[in-house]
C-alpha positions as CSV (number, residue, x, y, z in Angstrom):
1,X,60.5,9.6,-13.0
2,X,57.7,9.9,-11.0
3,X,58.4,11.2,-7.7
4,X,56.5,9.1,-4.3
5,X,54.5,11.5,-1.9
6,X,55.2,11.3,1.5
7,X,52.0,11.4,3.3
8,X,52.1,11.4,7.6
9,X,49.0,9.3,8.8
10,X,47.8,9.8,11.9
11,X,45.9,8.2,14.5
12,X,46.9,4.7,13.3
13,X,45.5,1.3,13.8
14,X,47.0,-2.0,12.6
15,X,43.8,-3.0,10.5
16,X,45.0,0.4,8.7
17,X,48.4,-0.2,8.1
18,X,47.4,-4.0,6.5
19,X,44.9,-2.4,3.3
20,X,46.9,1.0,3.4
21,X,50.2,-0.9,3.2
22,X,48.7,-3.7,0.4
23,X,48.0,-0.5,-2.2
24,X,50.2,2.8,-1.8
25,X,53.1,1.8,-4.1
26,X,50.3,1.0,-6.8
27,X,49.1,4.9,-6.4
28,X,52.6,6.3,-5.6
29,X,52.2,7.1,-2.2
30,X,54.8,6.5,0.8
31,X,52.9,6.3,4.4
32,X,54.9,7.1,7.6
33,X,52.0,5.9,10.7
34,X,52.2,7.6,13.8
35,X,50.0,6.2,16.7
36,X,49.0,10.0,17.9
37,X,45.9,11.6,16.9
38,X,46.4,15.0,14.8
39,X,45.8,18.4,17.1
40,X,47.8,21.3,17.1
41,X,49.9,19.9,19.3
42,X,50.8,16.7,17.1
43,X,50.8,19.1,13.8
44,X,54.4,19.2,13.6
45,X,55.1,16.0,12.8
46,X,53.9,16.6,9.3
47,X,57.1,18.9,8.6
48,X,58.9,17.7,5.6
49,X,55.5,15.9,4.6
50,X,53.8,16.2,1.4
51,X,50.1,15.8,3.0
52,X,48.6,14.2,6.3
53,X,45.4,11.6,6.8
54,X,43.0,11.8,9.1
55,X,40.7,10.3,11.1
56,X,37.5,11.3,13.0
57,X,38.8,11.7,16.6
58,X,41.6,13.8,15.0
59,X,41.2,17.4,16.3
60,X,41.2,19.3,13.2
61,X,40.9,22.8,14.7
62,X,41.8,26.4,13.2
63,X,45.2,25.7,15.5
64,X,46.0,22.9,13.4
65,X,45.1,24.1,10.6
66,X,46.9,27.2,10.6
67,X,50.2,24.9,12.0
68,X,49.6,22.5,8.9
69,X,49.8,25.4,6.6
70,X,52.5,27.1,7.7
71,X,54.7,23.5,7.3
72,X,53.4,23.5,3.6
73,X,50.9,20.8,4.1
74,X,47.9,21.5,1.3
75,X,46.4,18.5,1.7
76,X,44.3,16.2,4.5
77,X,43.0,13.3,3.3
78,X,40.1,11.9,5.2
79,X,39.9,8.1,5.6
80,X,36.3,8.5,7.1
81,X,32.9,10.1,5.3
82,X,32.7,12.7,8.6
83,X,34.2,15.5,8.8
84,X,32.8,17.8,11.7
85,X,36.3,17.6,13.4
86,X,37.3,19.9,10.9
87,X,37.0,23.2,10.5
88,X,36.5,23.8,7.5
89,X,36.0,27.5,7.2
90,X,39.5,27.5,8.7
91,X,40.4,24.9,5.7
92,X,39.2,27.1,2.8
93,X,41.7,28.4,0.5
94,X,44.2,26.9,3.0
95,X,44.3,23.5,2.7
96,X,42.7,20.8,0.2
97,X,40.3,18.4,2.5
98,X,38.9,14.8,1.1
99,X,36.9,12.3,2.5
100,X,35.4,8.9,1.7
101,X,31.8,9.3,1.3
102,X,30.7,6.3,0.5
103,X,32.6,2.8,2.2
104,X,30.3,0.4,2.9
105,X,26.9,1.1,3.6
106,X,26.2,-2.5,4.1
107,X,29.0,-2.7,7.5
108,X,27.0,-0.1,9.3
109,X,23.2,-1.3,8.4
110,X,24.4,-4.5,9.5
111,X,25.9,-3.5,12.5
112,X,22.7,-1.7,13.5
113,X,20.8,-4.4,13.1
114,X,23.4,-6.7,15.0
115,X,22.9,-4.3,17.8
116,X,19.0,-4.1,17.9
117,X,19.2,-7.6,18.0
118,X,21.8,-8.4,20.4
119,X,19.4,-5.8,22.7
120,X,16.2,-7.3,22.2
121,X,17.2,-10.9,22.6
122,X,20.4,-10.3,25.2
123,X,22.5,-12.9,23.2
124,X,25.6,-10.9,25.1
125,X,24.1,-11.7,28.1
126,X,23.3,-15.3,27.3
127,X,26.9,-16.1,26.2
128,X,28.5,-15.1,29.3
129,X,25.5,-17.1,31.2
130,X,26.2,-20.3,29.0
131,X,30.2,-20.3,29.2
132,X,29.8,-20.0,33.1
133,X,27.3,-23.0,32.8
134,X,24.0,-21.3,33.6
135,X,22.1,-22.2,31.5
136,X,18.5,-20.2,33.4
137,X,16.8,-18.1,30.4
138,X,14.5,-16.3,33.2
139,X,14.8,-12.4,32.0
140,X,16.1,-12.8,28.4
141,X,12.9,-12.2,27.2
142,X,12.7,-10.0,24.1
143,X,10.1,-8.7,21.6
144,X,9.3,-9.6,17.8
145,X,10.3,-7.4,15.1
146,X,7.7,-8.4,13.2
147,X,5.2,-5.8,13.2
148,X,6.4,-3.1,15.2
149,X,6.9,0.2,14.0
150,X,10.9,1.4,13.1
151,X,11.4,5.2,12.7
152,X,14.5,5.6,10.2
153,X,16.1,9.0,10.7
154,X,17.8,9.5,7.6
155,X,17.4,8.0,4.1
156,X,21.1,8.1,2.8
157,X,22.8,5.3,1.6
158,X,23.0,3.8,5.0
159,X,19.7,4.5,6.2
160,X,18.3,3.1,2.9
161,X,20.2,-0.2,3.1
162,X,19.2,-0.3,6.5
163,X,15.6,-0.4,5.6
164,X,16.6,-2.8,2.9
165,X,18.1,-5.3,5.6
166,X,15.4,-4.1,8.9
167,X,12.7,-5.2,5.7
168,X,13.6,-9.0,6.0
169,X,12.0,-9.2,9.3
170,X,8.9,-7.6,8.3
171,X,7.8,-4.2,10.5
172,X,6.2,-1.0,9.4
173,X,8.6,1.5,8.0
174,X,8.3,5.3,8.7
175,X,11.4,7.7,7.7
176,X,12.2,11.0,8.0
177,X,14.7,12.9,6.2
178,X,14.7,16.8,5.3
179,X,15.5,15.4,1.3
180,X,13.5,12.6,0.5
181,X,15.1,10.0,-1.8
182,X,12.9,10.2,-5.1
183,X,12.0,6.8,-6.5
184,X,11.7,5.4,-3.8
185,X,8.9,3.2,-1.6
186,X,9.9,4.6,1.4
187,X,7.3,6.0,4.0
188,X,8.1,9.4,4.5
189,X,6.6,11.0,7.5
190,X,7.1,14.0,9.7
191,X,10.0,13.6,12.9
192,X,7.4,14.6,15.3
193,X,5.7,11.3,13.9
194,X,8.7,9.2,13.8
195,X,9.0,9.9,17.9
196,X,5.2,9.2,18.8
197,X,4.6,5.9,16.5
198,X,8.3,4.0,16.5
199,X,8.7,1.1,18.6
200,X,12.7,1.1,17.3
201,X,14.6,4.4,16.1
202,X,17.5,4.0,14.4
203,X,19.6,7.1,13.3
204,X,21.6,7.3,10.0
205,X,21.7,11.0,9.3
206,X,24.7,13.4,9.1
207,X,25.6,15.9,11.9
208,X,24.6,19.2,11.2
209,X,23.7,22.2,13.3
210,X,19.6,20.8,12.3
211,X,20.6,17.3,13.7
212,X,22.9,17.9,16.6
213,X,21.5,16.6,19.7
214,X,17.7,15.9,17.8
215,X,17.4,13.1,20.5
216,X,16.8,15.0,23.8
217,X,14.5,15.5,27.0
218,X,11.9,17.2,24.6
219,X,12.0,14.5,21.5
220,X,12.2,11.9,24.5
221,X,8.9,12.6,25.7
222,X,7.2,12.5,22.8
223,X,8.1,8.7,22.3
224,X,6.4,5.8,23.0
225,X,6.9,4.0,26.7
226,X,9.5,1.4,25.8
227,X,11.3,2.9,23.3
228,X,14.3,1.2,21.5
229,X,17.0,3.9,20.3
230,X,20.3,2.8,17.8
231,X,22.8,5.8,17.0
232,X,25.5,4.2,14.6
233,X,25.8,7.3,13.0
234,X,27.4,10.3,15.0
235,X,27.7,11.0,18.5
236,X,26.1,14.6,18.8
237,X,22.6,13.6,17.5
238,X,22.3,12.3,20.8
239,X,22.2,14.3,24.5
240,X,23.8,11.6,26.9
241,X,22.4,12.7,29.8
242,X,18.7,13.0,28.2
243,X,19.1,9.8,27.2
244,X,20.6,8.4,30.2
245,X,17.5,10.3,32.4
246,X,14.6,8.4,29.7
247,X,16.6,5.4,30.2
248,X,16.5,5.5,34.4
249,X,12.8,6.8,33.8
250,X,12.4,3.7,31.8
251,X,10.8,6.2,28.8
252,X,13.4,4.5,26.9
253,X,13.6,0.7,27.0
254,X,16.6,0.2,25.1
255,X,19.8,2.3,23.9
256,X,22.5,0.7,21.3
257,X,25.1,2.9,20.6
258,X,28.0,2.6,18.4
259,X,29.2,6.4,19.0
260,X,29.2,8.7,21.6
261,X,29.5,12.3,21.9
262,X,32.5,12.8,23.4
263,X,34.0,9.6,21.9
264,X,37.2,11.2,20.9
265,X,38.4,11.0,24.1
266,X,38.0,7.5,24.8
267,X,37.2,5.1,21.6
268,X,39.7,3.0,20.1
269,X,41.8,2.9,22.6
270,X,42.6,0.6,26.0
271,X,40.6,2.2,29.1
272,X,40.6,-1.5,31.1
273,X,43.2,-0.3,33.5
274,X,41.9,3.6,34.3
275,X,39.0,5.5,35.7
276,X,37.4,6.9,32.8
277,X,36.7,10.6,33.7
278,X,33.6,11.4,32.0
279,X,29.6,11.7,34.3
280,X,28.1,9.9,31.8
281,X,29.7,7.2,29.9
282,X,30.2,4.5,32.3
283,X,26.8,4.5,33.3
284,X,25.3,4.5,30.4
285,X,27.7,1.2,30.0
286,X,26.6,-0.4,33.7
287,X,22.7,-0.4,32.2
288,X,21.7,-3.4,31.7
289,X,19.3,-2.6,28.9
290,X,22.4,-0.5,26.9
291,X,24.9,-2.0,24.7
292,X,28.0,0.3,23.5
293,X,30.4,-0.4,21.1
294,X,33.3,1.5,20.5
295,X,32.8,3.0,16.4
296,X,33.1,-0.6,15.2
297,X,30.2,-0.5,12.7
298,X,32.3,0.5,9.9
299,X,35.0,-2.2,10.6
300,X,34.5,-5.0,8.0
301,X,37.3,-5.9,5.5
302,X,35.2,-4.6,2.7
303,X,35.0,-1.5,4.0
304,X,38.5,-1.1,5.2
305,X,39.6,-1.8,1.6
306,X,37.7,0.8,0.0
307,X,38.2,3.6,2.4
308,X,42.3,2.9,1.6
309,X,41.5,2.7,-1.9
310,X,39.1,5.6,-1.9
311,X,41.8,8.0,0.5
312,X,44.9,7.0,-2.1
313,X,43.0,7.7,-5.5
314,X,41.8,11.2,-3.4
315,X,45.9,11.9,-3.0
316,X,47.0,10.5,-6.2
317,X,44.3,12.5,-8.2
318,X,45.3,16.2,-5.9
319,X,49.3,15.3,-6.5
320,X,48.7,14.8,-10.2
321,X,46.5,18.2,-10.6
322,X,43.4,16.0,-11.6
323,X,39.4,16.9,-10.7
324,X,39.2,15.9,-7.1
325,X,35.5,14.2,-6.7
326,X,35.8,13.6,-3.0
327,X,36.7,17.5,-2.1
328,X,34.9,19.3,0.8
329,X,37.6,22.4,1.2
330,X,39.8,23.3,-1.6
331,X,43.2,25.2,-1.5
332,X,43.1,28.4,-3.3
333,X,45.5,28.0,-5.9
């Protein structure tokens, strides 16, 4: 008889319990949901636990690590394609770690482009006009896409179905990306060139020690009067405050942000009734030419069905002793 794995989830939502819940008998996995994130506080409720999942506000420190280990955890399964809340030089030989690379690229081009066009047009801001019966257009003036320059940072599956979709309305494509995609027609140029000739940036690379905060004071000045900047990638690639000072020097004409860099304190959760303790996030919100969401761009029903699917085959195939594809730290056996 084959035994169930008891897996302790963390961090949980109720659009994870519905595609979680529709497929873990099917891979033999039982799920126990816990609404708190996973730190080395939290780490002990995976005692008696055959492996934990993750999410990316989870604080996945050495602390933790070292806490899940000693309770016999040799797994954390990922339910996100990030993973720089983990350490995984803590990880190694420890504890097996898998991710979902690859969800749906098509919910977070989408969502950028839903962004960049809820900014330039200020639909959000029509909408609440039109339900209070104002119907005055005066200063929802946008721009055309059409013809204007988008800098892509990042050519991965994202970034390249975000060209795909940013194509439709016609502009001039320049990308940057330390390992162009072979094959491809896609404009490589240098970054320096991507900050002086886009009109619209929008990042879709990974957050690396090369990336982390490459939008700042310096890379700020080099852009063009006006900019437009859209980060639905990770939080870090950005420095807030630099951004926030282009944005009051009107250098930047435009931020649309779907993360944040310290996010994991606030996003996905309720904040309506409390001061949120943080210099920089609420007034990044109160501009009236920035648009924040809180790490939404993944959050389509397609998506949330792979990433269970995806996070139960990775358990399933490290239970049964079976290659692990989606591995980024491996338990030394």
């Amino acid at each position: 008889m084959v035994s169930i794995k008891k897996i302790a989830f963390f961090d949980t939502k109720p659009y994870d319990k519905i595609w979680f819940d529709k497929y873990k008998e099917e891979f033999g996995i039982d799920i126990k949901y816990f609404d708190v994130k996973l730190t080395s506080d939290t780490a002990v409720i995976a005692r008696d636990f055959d492996g934990v999942c993750a999410f990316v506000n989870d604080r996945i420190d050495e602390l933790t690590v070292n806490i899940l280990s000693a309770l016999g955890i040799n797994i954390i399964a990922m339910r996100c394609a990030g993973y720089n809340n983990v350490d995984l030089k803590a990880a190694m030989d420890k504890i097996t770690v898998v991710r979902v690379p690859v969800y749906s690229p098509y919910a977070v081009a989408e969502h950028a482009v839903a962004l960049l066009l809820t900014l330039n047009r200020k639909t959000h801001r029509a909408y609440i006009r039109t339900k209070e019966h104002n119907f005055n257009i005066s200063g929802l003036e946008g721009f055309d896409i059409y013809g204007k320059t988008v800098g892509v940072i990042g050519t991965g599956k994202i970034g390249q179905t975000f060209i795909d979709v940013i194509s439709g309305f016609k502009p001039n494509i320049i990308a940057y990306d330390p390992y162009p995609v072979k094959d491809k027609s896609i404009n490589y140029v240098s970054l320096d060139e991507i900050f002086e000739k886009s009109d619209i940036i929008s990042l879709h690379c990974p957050l690396t020690k090369e990336t982390k905060n490459i939008i700042n004071k310096d890379s700020i000045r080099k852009m063009k009067d006006g900019v437009y900047i859209i980060n639905t990638s990770r939080g870090q690639l950005i420095n807030s405050e630099d951004l926030l000072e282009g944005i009051l020097s009107r250098k930047v004409g435009g931020a649309a942000l779907d993360v944040y860099d310290e996010e994991e304190h606030f996003f996905f959760e309720d904040f309506s009734q409390e001061i949120i303790h943080d210099e920089t996030l609420p007034r990044l919100i109160s501009m009236p030419n920035v648009i924040i969401t809180s790490h939404q761009a993944f959050l389509t029903n397609e998506a949330l069905e792979s990433i269970a699917k995806v996070t139960l085959q990775n358990l399933k195939d490290f239970f049964d002793n079976k290659e692990i594809k989606n591995a980024i730290s491996y338990k030394k056996q």
